[in-house]
SEMAR-84796 format. One record per residue (C-alpha): residue number from 1; x, y, z. Coordinates in steps of 0.2 Angstrom, whole numbers, plus 5000, padded with zeros to 4 digits. Example, Ala and Ser with C-alpha at 12.3 -4.5 7.8 and 13.67 -1.06 7.14 Angstrom:
// SEMAR-84796
<lofi><nulum>1</nulum><px>5062</px><py>4978</py><pz>5039</pz></lofi>
<lofi><nulum>2</nulum><px>5068</px><py>4995</py><pz>5036</pz></lofi>
This chain:
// SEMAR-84796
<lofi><nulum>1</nulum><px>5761</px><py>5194</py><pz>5475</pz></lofi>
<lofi><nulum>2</nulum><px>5761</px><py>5177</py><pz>5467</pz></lofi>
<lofi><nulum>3</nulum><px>5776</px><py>5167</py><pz>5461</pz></lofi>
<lofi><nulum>4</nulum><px>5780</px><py>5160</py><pz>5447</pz></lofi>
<lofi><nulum>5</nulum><px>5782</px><py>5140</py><pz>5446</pz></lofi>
<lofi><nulum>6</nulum><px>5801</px><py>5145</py><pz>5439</pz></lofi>
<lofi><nulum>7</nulum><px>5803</px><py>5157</py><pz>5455</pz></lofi>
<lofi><nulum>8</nulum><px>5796</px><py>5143</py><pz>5465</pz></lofi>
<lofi><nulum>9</nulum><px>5809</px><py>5131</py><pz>5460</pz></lofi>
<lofi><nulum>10</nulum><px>5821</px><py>5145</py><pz>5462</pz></lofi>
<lofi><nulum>11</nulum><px>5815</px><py>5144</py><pz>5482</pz></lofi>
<lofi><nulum>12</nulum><px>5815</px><py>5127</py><pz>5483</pz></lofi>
<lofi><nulum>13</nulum><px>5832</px><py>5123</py><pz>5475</pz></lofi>
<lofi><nulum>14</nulum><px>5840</px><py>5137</py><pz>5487</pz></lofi>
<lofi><nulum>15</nulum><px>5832</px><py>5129</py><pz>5501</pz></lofi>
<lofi><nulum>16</nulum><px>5841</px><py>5114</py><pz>5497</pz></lofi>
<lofi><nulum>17</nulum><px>5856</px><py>5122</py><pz>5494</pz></lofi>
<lofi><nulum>18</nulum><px>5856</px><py>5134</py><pz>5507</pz></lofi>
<lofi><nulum>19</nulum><px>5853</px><py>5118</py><pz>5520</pz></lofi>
<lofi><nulum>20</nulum><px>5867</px><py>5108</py><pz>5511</pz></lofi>
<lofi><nulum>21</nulum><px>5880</px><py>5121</py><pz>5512</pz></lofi>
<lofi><nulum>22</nulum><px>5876</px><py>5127</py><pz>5531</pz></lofi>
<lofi><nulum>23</nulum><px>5875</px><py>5105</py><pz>5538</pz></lofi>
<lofi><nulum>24</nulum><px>5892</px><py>5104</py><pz>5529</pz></lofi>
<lofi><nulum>25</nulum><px>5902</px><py>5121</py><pz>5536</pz></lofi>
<lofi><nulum>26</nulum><px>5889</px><py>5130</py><pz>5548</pz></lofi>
<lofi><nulum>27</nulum><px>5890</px><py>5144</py><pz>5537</pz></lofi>
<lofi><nulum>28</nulum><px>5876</px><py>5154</py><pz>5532</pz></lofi>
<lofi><nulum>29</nulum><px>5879</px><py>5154</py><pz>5511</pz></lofi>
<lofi><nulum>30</nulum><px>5877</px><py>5170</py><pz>5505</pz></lofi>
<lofi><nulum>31</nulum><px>5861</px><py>5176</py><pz>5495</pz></lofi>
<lofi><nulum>32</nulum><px>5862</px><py>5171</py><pz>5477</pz></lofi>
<lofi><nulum>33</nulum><px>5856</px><py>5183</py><pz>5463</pz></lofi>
<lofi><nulum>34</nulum><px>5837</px><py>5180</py><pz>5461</pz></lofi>
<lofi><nulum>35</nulum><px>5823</px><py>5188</py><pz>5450</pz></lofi>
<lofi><nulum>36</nulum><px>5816</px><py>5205</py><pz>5456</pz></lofi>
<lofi><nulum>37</nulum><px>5800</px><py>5197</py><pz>5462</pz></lofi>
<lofi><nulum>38</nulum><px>5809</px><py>5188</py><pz>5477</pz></lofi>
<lofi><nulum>39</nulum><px>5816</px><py>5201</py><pz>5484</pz></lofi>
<lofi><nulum>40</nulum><px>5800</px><py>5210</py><pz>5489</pz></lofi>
<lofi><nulum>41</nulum><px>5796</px><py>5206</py><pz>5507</pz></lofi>
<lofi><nulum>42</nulum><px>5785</px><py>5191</py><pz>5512</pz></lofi>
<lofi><nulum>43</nulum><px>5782</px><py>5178</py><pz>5524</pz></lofi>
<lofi><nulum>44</nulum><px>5789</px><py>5160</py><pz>5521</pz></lofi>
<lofi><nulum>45</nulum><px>5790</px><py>5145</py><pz>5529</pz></lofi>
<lofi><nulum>46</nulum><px>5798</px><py>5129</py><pz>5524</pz></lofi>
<lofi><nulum>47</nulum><px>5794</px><py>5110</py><pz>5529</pz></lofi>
<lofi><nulum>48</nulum><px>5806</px><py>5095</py><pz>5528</pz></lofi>
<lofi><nulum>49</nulum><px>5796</px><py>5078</py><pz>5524</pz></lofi>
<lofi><nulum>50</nulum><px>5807</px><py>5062</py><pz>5526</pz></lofi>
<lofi><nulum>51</nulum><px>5798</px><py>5047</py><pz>5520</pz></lofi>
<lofi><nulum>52</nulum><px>5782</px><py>5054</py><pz>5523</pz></lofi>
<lofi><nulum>53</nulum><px>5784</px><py>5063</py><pz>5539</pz></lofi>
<lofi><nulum>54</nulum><px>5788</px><py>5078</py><pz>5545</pz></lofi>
<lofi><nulum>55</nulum><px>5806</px><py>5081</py><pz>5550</pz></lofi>
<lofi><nulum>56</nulum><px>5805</px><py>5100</py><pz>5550</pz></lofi>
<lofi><nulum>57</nulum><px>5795</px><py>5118</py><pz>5549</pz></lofi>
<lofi><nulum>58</nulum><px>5799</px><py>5132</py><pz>5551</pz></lofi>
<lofi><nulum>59</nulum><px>5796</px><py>5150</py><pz>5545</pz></lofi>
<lofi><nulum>60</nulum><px>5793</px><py>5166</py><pz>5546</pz></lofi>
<lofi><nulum>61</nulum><px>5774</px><py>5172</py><pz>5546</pz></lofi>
<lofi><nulum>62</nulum><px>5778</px><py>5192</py><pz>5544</pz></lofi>
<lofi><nulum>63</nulum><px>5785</px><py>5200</py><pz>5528</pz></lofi>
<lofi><nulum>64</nulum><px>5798</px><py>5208</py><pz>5539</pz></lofi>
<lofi><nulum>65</nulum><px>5813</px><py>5204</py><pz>5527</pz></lofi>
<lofi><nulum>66</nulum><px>5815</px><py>5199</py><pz>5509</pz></lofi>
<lofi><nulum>67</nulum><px>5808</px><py>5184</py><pz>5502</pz></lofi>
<lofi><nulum>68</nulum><px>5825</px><py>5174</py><pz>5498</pz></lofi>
<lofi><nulum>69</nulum><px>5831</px><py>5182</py><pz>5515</pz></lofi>
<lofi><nulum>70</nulum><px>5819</px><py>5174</py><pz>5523</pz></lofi>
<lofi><nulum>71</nulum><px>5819</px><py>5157</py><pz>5514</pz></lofi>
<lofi><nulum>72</nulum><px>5837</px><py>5157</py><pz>5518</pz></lofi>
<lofi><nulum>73</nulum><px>5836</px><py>5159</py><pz>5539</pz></lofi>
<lofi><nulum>74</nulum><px>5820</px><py>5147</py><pz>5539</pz></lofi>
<lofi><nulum>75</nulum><px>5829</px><py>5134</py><pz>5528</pz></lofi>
<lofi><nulum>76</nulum><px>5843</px><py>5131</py><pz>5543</pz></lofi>
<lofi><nulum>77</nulum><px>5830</px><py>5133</py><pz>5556</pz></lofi>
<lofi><nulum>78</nulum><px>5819</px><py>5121</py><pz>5547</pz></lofi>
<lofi><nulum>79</nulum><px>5832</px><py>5109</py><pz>5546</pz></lofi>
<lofi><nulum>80</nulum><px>5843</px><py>5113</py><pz>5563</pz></lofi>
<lofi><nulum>81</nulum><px>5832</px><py>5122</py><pz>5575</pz></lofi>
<lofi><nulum>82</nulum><px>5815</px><py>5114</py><pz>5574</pz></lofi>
<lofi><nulum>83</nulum><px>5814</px><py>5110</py><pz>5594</pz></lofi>
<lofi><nulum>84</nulum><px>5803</px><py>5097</py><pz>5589</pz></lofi>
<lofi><nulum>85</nulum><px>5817</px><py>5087</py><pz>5582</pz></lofi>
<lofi><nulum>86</nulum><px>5833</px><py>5082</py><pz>5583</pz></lofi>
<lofi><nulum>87</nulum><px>5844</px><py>5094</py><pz>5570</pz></lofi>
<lofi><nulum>88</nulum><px>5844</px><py>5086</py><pz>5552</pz></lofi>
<lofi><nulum>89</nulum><px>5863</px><py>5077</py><pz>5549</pz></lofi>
<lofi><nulum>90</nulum><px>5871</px><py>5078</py><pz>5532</pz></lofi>
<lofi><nulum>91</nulum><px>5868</px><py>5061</py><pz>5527</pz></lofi>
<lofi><nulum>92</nulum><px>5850</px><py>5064</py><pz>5531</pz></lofi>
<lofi><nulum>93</nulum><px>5848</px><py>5076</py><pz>5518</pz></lofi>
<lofi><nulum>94</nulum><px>5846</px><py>5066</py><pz>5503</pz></lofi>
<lofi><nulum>95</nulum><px>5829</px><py>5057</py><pz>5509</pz></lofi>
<lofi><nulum>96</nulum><px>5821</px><py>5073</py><pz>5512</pz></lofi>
<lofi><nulum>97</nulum><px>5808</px><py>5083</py><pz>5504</pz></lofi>
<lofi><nulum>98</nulum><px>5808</px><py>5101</py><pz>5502</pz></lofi>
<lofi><nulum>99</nulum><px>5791</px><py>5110</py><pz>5504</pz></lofi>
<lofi><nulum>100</nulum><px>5791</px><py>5131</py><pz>5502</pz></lofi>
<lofi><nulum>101</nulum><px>5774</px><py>5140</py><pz>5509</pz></lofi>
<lofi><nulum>102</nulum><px>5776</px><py>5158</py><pz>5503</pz></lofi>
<lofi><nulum>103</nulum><px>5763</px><py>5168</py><pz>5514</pz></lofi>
<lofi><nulum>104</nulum><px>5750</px><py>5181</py><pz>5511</pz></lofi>
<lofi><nulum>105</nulum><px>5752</px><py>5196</py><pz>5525</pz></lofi>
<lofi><nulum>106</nulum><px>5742</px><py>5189</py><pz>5540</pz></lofi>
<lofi><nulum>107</nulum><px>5725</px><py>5197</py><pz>5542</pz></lofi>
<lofi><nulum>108</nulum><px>5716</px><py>5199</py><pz>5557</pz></lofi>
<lofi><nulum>109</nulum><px>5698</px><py>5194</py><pz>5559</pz></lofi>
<lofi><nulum>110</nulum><px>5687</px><py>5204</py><pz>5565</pz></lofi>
<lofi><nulum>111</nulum><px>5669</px><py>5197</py><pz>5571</pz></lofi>
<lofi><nulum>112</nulum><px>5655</px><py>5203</py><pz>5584</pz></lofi>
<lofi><nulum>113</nulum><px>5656</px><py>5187</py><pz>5594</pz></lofi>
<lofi><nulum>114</nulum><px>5668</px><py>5172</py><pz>5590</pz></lofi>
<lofi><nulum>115</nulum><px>5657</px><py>5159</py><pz>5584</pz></lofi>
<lofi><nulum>116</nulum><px>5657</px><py>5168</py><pz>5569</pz></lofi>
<lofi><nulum>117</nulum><px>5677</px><py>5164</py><pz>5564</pz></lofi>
<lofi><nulum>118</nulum><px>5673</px><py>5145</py><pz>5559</pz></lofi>
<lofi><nulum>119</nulum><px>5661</px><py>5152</py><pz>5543</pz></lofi>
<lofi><nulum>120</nulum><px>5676</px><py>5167</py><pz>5539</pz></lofi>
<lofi><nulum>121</nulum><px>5687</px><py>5152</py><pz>5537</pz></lofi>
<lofi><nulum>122</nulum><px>5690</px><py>5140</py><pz>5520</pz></lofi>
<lofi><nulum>123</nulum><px>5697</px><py>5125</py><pz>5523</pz></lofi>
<lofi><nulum>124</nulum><px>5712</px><py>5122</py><pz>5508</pz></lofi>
<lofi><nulum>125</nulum><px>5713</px><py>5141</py><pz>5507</pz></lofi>
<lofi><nulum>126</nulum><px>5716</px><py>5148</py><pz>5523</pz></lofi>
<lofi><nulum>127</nulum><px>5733</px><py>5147</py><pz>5536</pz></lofi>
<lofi><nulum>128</nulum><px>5729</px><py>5151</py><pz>5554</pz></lofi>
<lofi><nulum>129</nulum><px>5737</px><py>5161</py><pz>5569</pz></lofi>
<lofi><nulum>130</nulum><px>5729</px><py>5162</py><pz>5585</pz></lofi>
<lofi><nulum>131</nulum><px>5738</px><py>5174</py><pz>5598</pz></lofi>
<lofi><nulum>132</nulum><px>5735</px><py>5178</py><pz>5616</pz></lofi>
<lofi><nulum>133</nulum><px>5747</px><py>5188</py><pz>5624</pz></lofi>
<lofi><nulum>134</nulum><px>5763</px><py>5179</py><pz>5621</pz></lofi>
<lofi><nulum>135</nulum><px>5755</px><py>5164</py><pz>5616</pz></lofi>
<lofi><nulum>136</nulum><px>5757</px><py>5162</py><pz>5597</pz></lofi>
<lofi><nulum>137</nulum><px>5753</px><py>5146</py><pz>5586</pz></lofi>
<lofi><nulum>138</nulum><px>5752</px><py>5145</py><pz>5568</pz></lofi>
<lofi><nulum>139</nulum><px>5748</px><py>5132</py><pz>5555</pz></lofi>
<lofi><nulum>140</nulum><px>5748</px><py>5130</py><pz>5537</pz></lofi>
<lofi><nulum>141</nulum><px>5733</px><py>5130</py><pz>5526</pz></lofi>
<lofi><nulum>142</nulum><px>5738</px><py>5112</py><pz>5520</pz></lofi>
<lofi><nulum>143</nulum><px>5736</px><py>5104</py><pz>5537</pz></lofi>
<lofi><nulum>144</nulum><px>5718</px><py>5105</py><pz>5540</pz></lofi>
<lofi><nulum>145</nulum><px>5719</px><py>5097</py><pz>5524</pz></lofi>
<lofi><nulum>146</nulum><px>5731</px><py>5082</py><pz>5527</pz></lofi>
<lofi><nulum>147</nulum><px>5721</px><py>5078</py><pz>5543</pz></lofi>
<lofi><nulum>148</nulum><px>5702</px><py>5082</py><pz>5535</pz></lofi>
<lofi><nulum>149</nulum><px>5700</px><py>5093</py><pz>5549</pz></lofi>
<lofi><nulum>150</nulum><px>5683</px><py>5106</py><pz>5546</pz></lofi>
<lofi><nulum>151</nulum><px>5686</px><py>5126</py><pz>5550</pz></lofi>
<lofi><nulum>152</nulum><px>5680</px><py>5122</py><pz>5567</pz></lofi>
<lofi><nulum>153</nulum><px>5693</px><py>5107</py><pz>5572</pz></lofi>
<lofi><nulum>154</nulum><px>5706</px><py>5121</py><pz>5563</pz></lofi>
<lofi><nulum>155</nulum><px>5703</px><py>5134</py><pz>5576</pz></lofi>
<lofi><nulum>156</nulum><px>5702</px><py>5122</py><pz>5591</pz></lofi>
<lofi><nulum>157</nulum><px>5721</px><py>5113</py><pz>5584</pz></lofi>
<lofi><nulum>158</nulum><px>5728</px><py>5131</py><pz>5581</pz></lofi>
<lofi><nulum>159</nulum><px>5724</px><py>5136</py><pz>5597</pz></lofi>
<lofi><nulum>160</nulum><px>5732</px><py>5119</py><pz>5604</pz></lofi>
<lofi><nulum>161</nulum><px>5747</px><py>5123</py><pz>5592</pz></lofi>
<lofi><nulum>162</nulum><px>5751</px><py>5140</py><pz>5606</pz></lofi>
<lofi><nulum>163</nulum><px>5749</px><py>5131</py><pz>5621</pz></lofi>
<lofi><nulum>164</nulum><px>5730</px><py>5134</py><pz>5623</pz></lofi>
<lofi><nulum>165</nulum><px>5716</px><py>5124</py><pz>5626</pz></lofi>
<lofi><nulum>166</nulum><px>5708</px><py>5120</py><pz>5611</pz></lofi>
<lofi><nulum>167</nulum><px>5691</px><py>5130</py><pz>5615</pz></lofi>
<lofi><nulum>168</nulum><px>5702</px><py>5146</py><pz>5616</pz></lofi>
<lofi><nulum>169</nulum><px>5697</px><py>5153</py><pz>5601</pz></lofi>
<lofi><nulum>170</nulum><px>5679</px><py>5160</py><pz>5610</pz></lofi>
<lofi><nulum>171</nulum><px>5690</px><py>5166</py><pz>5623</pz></lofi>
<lofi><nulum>172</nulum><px>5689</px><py>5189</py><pz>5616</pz></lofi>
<lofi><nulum>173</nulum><px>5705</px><py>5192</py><pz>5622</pz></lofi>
<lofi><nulum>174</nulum><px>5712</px><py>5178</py><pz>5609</pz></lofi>
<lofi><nulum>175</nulum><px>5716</px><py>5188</py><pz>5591</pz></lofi>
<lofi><nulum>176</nulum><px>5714</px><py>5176</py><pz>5578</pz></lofi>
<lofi><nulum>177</nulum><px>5721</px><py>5179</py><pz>5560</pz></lofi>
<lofi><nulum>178</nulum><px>5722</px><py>5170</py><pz>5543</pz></lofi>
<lofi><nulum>179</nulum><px>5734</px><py>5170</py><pz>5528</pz></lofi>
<lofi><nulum>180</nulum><px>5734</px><py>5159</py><pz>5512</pz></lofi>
<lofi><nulum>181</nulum><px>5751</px><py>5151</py><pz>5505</pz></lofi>
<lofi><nulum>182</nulum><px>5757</px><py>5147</py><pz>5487</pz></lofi>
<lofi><nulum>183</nulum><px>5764</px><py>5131</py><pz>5489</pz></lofi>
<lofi><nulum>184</nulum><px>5781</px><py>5122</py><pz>5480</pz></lofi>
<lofi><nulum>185</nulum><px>5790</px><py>5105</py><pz>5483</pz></lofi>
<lofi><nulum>186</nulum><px>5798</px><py>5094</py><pz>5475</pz></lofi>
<lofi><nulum>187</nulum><px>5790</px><py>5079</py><pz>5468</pz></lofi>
<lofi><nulum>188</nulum><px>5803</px><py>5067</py><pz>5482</pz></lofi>
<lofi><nulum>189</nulum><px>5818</px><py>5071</py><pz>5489</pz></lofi>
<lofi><nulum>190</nulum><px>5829</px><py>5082</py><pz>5479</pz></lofi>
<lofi><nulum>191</nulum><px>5816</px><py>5078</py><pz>5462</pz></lofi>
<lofi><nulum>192</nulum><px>5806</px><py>5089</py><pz>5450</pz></lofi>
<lofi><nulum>193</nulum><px>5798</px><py>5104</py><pz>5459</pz></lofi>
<lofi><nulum>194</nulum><px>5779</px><py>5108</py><pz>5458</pz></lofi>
<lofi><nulum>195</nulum><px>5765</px><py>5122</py><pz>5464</pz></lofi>
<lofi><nulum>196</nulum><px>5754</px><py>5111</py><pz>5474</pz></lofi>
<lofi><nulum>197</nulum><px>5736</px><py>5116</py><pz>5475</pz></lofi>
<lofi><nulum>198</nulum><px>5726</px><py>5110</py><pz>5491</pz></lofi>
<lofi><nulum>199</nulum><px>5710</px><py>5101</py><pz>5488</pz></lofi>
C-alpha cells in the first residue's frame, strides 16, 4: 500500500519525536492517533544521517506489527541499539536526519540456478535479503544506489551484510528475497519532509 507524502511526514515527524521523548526519559511514548492507512501492517526501517553519514538503521523487514508500531520500536533502536554505533545522545539529536523506508512484503525469488537472480533484480527498485540458516543480511534499495553498485555487486554486499562471503548467493542453500521501499526524509535535520525517488 503506498503512503501519502502527508502520511509520510506523519512517520517521519513521529520518528523524531518518538526518538526525542525516549533520549530524554527512556520511555517509550505512547502511539499517537494516526490516519487508518498507518495502521495496517508493514515493514519499516528508519536511518539516522548526521552530517552525511550514517549514524543509525534499523528496522523491521516483516509486516508483523502495525505500521506506526513498528516505526515507533525501530525509531529507538535506530537511534540506541544500532551495534554499529555508539547510542545517539540528546544533544546529538539536532544534527540528524531522519530517513523512513516503508517495505513491500519481502518476496522470495525463485530461479533454476542462481546466476539467474542478478537479471530478477533492478537496481533503485529493489531491497535485498539474503538468508542462510541463521544468517540474515538485508539492505535498502537506496544503497546500491549511493555506492553505484550493479545487481551483481548488490548480491555479493548483501551476502557480506549476513556474515557470508560475498559469492554466497550461488551457494542453493542461500534464500534470497527482494522488496521495494517508499522513501521519506527530511530535507536536513529536523527540515521539510520529502518522498525521495531513487535514480
Amino acid at each position: 500500500m503506498m503512503q501519502s507524502l502527508e502520511e509520510g511526514t506523519i512517520l517521519v515527524k513521529t520518528a523524531r519525536k518518538t526518538i526525542a521523548a525516549y533520549l530524554q526519559d527512556g520511555k517509550t511514548p505512547s502511539r499517537p492517533n494516526v490516519p487508518s492507512g498507518l495502521l495496517e501492517k508493514q515493514g519499516v526501517f528508519v536511518t539516522l544521517i548526521k552530517k552525511g553519514e550514517l549514524r543509525g538503521c534499523i528496522g523491521q523487514p516483516l509486516p508483523r506489527m502495525s505500521l506506526i508500531g513498528a516505526l515507533i520500536d525501530s525509531a529507538i533502536s535506530a537511534a540506541t541499539r544500532d551495534p554499529r554505533f555508539q547510542p545517539l545522545t540528546h544533544d546529538e539529536l539536532p544534527q540528524v536526519e531522519i530517513e523512513v523506508s516503508v517495505m513491500t512484503k519481502p518476496e522470495v525469488l525463485k530461479v533454476e540456478h542462481p546466476k539467474e537472480y542478478p537479471r530478477l533484480i533492478v537496481v533503485g527498485r529493489d531491497g535485498l535479503i539474503v538468508e542462510c540458516g541463521v544468517d540474515v543480511g538485508l539492505l535498502l534499495p537506496q544503497v546500491p544506489v549511493e555506492w553505484k553498485w550493479d545487481s551483481e555487486d548488490f548480491l555479493s554486499h548483501t551476502c557480506t551484510k549476513a556474515g557470508l562471503s560475498p559469492n554466497s548467493w550461488f551457494d542453493r542453500k542461500v534464500r534470497v528475497s527482494k522488496f521495494s521501499a517508499q522513501i521519506f526524509g527530511e530535507k536536513g535535520p529536523n527540515g521539510e519532509v520529502e518522498e525521495r525517488k531513487l535514480k
